[in-house]
N, C-alpha and C positions, 0 to 999 in steps of 0.2 A: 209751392205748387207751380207757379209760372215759370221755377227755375229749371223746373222738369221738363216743361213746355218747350224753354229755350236750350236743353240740351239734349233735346231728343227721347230722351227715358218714358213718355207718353204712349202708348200704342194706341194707335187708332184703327175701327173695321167702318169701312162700306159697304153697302148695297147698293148696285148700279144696275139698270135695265139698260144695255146700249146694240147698238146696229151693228146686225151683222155675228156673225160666228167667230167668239175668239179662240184666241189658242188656251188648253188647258189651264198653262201656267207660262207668265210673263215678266221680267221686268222693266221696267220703262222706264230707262235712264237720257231724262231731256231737260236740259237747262232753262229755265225759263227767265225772263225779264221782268224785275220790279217795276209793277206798273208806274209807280211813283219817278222812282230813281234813274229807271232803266238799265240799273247794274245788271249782271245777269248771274242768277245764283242757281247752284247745286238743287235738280230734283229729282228724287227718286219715288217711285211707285212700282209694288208688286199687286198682281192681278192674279187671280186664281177664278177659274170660271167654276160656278156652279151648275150651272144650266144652261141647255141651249135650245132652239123652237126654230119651226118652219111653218108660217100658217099663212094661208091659201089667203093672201091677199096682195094686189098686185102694187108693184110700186115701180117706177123710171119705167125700165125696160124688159123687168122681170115679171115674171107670174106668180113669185112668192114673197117673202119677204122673214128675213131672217133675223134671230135676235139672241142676245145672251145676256144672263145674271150673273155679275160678276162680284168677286168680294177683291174691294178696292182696301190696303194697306200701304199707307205713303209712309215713308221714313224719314220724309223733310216736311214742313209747313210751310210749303207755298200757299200765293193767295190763287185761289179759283185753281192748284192743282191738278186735282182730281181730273176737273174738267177739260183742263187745258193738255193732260196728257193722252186722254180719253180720243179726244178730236186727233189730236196729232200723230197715234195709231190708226186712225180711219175708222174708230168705232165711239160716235160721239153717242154722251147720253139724251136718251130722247127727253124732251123740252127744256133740255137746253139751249137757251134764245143766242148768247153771245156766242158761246162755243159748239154749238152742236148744230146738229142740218135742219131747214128751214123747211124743208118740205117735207122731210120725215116729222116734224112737230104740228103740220099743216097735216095731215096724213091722219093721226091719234088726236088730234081733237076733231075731226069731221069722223071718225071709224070709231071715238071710242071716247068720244066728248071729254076727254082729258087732256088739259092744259096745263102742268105739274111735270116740274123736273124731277126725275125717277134717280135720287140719289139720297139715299137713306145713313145718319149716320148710327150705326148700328151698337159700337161698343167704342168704351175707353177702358184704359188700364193702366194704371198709377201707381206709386208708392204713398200709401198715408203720412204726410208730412211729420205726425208727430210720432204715431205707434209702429212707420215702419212697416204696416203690414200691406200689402196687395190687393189693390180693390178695383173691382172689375165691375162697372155702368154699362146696364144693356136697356138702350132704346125698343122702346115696341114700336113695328112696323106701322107707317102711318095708312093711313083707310083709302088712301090713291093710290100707293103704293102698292099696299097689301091686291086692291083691286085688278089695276095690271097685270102683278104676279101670276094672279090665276087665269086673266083672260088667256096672259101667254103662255104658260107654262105648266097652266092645270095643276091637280094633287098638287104640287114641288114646291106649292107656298107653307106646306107645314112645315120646314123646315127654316122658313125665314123668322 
């Protein structure tokens, strides 16, 4: 199993609430640095948006505030990926403290008393080491999550 891990053969999905309206479909090819090492190794991330919101609430200099559900598919295992690619397209995940915006997390815990990084990991998919066959682990949406979803996005959590 870990050999699969380390060759890639893994697939992994996310659930991401982040800032701002993305583009339908993305890929996010940015290198990032071992925190340890500071080598800087190969990262890739594709993003396909599910959903997007504009609700009447104001924020910096705007009178709205805009958001999308993204389903996050890395094809490298970086550490803190996800996050670190998220930020560095300018659509960081909300509460996220190291990588994401401080006042947008200051924002959703005074509008919506939620302190919870909105990053769900949703499915894996593997080769069963012995039989060979395809196995595919689906996470149930956690109850902060799941709660978000609907404040922002209304109905469009049945499908999470």
């Amino acid at each position: 199993m870990q050999q699969q891990f380390m060759d890639g053969h893994v697939q992994k999905k996310y659930l991401a609430i982040v800032r701002g309206y993305t583009p339908d479909e993305q890929t996010i090819d940015y290198a990032l640095k071992h925190p340890d090492t500071g080598v800087v190794q190969d990262a890739v991330t594709h993003l396909k948006t599910e959903h997007r919101t504009e609700i009447p609430l104001p924020f910096g200099k705007h009178a709205t505030s805009r958001y999308s559900l993204v389903e996050l598919t890395p094809t490298t295992g970086r550490m803190h990926q996800l996050r670190k690619h998220m930020a560095h397209i300018l659509h960081p995940i909300i509460g996220d403290r190291p990588h994401g915006c401080n006042k947008q997390n200051k924002l959703f815990l005074e509008q919506f008393d939620m302190n919870t990084m909105l990053l769900h990991a949703q499915q894996l998919t593997f080769t069963h080491p012995e039989t060979t066959e395809e196995i595919t682990v689906t996470a149930p949406v956690q109850a902060e999550f799941s709660r978000m979803a609907e404040v922002l996005f209304g109905s469009t959590t049945e499908k999470i």
